[in-house]
C-alpha positions in Angstrom: -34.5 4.0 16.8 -35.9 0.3 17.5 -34.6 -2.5 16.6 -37.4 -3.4 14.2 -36.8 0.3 13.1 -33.1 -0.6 12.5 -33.5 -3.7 10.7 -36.3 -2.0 8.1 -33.4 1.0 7.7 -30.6 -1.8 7.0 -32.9 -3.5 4.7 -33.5 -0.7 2.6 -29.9 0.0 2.6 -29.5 -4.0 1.4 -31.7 -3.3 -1.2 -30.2 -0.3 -2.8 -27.0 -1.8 -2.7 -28.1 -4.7 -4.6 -30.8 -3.4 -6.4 -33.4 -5.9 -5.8 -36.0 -4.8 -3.9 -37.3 -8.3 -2.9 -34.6 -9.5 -1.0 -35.6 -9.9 2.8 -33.2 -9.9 5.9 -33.2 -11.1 9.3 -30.7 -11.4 11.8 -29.6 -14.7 10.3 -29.0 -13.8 6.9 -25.2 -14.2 6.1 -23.5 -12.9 2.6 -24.3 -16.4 1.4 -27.9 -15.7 1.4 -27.6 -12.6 -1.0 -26.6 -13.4 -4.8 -23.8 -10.5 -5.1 -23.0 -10.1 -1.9 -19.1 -10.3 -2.4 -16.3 -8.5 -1.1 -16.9 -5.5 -3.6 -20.3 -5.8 -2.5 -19.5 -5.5 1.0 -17.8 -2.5 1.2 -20.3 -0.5 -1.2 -22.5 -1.9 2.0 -20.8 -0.5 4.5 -20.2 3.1 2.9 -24.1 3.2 2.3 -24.3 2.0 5.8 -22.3 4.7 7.0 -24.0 7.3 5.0 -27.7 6.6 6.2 -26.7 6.3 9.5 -24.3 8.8 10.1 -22.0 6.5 11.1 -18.1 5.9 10.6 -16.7 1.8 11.4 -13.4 0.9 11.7 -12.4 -2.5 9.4 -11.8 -4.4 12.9 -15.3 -4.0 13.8 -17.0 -5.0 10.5 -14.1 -7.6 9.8 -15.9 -10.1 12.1 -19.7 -9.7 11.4 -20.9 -13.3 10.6 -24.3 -11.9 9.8 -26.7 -9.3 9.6 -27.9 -9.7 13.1 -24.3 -8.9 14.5 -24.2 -5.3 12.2 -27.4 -4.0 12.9 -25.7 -4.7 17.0 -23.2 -3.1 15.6 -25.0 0.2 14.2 -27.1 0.4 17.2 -24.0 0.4 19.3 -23.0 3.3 17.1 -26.2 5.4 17.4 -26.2 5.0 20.7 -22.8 6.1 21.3 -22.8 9.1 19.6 
């Protein structure tokens, strides 16, 4: 999967999470950019995360993210390792 792959996958993830299917990311885009994107928020994130990708994360990896650009990393690290 490309990283423009990746990011269009994690976006539509984003999107059914918060059920807004305007909201745009990049690799800049930080919790503070998405109204909603809380703690609660976060997880729900992650599990759909998870889900789409086949993916499992332990909370030390995703407890330091500062923004969308360092998860995406993060899953691609993931689908590569597997």
């Amino acid at each position: 999967m490309t990283e423009a792959e990746l990011y269009d996958a994690f976006t539509e993830v984003i999107r059914d999470v918060f059920d807004d299917d305007t909201i745009v990311v990049g690799p800049e885009t930080t919790a503070e950019d998405v109204e909603g994107w809380d703690s609660q928020a976060h997880v729900m994130l992650i599990v759909a995360t998870e889900q789409r990708f086949g993916v499992r994360f332990r909370a030390s990896e995703f407890e330091s993210l500062r923004n969308v650009g360092e998860f995406v990393a993060l899953i691609a690290t993931k689908l590569t390792s597997r």
